[in-house]
DSSP file (Angstrom, degrees, kcal/mol; ACC not computed):
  #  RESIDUE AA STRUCTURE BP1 BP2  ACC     N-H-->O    O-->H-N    N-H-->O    O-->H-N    TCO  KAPPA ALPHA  PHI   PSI    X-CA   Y-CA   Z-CA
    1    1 A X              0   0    0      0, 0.0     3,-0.1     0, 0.0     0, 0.0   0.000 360.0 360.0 360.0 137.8   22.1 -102.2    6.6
    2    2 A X        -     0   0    0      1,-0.2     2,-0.1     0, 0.0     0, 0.0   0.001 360.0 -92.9  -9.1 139.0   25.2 -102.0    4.5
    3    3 A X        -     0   0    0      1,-0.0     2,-0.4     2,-0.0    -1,-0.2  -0.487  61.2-167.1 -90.8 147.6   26.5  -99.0    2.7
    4    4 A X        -     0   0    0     -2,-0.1     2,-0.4    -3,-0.1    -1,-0.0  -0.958   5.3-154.2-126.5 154.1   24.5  -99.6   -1.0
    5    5 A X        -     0   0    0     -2,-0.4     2,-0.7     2,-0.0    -2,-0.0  -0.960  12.7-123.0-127.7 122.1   24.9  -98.1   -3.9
    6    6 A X        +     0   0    0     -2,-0.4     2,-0.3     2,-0.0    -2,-0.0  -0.557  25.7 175.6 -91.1 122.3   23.2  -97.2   -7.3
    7    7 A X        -     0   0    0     -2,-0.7     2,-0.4     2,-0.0    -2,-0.0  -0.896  25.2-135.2-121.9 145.9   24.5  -98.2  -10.7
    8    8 A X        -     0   0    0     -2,-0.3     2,-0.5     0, 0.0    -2,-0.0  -0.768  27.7-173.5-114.3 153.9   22.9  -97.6  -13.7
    9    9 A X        -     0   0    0     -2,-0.4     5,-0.4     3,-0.0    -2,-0.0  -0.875  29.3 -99.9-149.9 118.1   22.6 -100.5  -16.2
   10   10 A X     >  -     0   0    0     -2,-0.5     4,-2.5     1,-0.1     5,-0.1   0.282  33.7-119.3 -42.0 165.7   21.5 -101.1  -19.7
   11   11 A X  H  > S+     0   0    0      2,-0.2     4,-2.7     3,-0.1     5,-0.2   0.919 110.7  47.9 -73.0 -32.7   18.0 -102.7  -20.2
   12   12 A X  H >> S+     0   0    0      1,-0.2     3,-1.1     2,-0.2     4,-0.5   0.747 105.4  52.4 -67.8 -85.3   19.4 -105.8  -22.0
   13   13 A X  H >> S+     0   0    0      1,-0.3     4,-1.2     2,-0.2     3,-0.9   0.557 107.8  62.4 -61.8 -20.2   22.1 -106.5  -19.6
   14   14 A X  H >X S+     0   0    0     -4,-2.5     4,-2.3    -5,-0.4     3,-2.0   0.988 107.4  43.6 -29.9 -79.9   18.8 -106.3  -17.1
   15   15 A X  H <X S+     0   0    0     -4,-2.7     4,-0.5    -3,-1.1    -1,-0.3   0.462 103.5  54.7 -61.7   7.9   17.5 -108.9  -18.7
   16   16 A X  H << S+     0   0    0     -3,-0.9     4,-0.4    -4,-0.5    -1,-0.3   0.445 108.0  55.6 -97.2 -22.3   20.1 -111.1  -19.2
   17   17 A X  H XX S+     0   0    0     -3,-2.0     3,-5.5    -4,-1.2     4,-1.0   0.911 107.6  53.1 -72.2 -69.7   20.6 -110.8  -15.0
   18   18 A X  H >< S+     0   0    0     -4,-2.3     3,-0.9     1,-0.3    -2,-0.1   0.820 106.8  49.4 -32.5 -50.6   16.9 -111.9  -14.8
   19   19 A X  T 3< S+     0   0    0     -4,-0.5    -1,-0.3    -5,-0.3    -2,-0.2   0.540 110.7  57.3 -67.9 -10.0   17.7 -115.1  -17.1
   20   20 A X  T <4 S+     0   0    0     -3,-5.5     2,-0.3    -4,-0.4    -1,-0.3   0.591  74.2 111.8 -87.5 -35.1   20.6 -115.8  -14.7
   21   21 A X    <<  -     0   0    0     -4,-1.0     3,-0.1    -3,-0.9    10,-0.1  -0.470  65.7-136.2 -87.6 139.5   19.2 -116.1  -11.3
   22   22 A X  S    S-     0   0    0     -2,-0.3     2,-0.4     1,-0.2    -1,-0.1   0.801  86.9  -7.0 -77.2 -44.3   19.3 -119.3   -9.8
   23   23 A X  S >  S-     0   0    0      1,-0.2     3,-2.0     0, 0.0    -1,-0.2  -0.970  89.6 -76.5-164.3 176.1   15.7 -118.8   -8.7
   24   24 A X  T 3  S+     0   0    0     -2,-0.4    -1,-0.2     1,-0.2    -3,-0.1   0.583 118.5  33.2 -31.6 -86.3   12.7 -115.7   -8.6
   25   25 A X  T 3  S+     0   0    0     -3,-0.1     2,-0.3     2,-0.0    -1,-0.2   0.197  75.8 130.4 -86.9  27.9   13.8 -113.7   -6.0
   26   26 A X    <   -     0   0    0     -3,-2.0     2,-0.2     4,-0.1    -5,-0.1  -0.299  58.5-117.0 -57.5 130.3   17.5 -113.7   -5.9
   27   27 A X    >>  -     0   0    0     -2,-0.3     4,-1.3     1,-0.1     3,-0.5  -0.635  13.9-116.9 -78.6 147.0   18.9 -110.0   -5.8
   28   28 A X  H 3> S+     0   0    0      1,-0.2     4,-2.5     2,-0.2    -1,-0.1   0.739 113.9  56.9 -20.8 -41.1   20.8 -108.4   -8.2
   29   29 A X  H 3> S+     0   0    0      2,-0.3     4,-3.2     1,-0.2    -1,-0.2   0.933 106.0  40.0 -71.6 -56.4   23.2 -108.3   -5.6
   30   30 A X  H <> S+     0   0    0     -3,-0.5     4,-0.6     1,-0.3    -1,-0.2   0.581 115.4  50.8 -91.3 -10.7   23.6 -111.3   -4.7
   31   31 A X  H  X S+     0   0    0     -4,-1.3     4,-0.6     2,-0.1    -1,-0.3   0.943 111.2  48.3 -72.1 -57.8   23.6 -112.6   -8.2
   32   32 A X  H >X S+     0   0    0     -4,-2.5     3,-3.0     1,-0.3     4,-0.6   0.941 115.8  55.8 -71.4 -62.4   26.5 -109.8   -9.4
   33   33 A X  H >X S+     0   0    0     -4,-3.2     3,-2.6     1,-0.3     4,-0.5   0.897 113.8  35.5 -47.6 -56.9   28.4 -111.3   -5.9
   34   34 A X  H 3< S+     0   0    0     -4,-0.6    -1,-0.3     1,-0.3    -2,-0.2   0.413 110.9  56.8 -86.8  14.7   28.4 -114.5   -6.9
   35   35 A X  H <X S+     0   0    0     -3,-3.0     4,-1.0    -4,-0.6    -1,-0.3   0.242 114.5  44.8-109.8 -15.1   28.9 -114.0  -10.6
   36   36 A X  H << S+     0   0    0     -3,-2.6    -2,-0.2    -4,-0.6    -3,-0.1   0.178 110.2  52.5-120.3  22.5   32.5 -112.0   -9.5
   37   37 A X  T  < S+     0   0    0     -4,-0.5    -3,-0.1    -5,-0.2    -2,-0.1   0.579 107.0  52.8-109.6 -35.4   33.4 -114.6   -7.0
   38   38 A X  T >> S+     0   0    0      1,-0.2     3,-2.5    -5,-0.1     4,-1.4   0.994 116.0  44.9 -72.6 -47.2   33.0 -117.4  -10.0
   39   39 A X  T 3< S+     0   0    0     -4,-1.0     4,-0.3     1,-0.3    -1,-0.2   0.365 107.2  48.9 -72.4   6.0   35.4 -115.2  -12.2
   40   40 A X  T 34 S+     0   0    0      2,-0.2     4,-0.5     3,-0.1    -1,-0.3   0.422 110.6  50.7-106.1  12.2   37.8 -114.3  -10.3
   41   41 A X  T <> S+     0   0    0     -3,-2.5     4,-1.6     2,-0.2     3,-0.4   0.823 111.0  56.0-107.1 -19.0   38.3 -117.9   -9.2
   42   42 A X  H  X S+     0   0    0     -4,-1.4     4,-1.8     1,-0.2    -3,-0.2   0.797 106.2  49.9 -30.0 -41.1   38.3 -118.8  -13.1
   43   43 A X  H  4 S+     0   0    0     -4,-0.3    -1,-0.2     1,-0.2    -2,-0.2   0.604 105.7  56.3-115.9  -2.4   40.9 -116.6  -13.7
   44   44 A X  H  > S+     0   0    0     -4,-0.5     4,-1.6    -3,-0.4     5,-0.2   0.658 107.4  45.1 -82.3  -7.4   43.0 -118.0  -11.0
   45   45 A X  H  X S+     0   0    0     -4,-1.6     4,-2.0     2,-0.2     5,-0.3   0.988 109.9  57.9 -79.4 -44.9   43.1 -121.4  -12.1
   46   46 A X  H  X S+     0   0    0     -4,-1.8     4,-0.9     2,-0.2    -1,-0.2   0.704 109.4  46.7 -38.3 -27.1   43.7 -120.1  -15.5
   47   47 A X  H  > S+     0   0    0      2,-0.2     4,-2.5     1,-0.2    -1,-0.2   0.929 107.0  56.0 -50.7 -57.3   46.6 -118.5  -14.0
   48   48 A X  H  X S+     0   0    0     -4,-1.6     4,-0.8     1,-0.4    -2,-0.2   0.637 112.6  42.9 -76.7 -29.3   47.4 -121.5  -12.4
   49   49 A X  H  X S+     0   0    0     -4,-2.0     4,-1.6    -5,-0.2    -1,-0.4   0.934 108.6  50.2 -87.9 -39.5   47.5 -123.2  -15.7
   50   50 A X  H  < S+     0   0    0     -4,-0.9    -2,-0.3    -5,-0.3    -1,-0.1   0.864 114.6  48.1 -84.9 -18.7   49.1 -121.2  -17.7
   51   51 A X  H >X S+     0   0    0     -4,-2.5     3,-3.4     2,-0.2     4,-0.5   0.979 112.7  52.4 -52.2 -84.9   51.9 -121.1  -14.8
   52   52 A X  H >< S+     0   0    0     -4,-0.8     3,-1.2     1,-0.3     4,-0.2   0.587 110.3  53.3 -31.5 -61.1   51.7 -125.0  -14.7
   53   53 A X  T 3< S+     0   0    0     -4,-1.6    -1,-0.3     1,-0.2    -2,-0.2   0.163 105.1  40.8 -58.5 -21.1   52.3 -124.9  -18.1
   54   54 A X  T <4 S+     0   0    0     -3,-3.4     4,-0.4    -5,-0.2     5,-0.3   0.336  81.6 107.4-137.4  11.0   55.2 -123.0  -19.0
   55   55 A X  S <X S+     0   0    0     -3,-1.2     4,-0.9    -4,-0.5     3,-0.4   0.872  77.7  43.9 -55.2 -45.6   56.8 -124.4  -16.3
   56   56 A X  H  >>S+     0   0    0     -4,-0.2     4,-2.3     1,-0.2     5,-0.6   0.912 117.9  42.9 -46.7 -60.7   59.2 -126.8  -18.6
   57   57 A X  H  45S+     0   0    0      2,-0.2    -1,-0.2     1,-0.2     4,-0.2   0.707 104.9  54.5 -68.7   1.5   60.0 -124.5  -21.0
   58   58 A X  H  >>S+     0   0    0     -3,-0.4     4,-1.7    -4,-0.4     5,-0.5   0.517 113.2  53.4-125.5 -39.6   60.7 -121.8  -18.8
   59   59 A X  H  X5S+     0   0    0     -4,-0.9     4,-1.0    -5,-0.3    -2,-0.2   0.884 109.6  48.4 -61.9 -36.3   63.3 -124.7  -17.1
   60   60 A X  H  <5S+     0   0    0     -4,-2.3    -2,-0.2     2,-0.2    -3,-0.2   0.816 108.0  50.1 -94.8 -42.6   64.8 -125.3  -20.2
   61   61 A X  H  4<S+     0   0    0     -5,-0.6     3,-0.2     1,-0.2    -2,-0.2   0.756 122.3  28.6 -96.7 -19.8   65.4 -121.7  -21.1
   62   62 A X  H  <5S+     0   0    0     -4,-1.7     2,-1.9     1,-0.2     5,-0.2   0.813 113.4  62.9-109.8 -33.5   67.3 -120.5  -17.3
   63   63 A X  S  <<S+     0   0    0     -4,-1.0     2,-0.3    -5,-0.5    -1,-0.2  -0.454  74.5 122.5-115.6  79.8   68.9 -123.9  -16.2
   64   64 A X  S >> S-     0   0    0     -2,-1.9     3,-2.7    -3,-0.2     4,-1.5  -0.962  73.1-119.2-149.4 157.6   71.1 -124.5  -18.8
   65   65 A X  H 3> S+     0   0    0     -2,-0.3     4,-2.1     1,-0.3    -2,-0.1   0.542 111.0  57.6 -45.9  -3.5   75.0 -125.0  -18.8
   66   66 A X  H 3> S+     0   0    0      2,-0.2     4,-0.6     1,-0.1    -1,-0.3   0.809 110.2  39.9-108.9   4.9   75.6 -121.8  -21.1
   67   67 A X  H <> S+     0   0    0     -3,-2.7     4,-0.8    -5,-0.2     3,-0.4   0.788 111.9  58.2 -71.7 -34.1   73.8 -119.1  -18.6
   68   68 A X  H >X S+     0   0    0     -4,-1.5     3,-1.3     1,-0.3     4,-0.8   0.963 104.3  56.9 -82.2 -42.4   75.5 -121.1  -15.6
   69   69 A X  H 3< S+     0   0    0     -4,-2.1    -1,-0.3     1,-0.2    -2,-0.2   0.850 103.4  49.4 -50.3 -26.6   79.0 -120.0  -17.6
   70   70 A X  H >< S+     0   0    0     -4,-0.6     3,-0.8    -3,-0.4    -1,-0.2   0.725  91.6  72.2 -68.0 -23.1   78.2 -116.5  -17.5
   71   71 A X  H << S+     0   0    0     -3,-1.3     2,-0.7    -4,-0.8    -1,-0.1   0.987 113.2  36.8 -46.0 -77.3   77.4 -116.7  -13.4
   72   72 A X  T 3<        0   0    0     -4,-0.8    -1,-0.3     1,-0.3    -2,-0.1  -0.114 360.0 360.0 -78.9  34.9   81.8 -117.1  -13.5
   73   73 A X    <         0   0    0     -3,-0.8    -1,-0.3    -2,-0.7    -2,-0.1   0.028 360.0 360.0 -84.6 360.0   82.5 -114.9  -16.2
């Protein structure tokens, strides 16, 4: 078996796990895994947008002709 570990956790957010799981006898565990797997691939595509997304301006603001005068300065 796996090393495990005990975490203590309010009674609501208990129930709110319960109301979550995909079906009866899903574990905590494997709920909490696959609940930190969705967000952290949420928060790279949000990355990924906000990257995506400030890509123009962020062109605009180093490749123009009066930073490229300063290069020969």
């Amino acid at each position: 078996m796996a090393d495990v570990s005990t975490i203590q956790l309010e009674k609501e957010v208990i129930e709110q796990l319960k109301k979550t799981k995909e079906y009866p006898r899903q574990t905590y565990n494997e709920l909490i895994a696959r609940m930190t797997k969705m967000f952290a691939s949420r928060r790279n595509q949000y990355d990924e947008f906000l990257h995506k997304i400030q890509q123009p301006k962020m062109k605009e603001l180093w490749d123009n002709p009066e930073d490229e005068a300063w290069e020969h300065a």
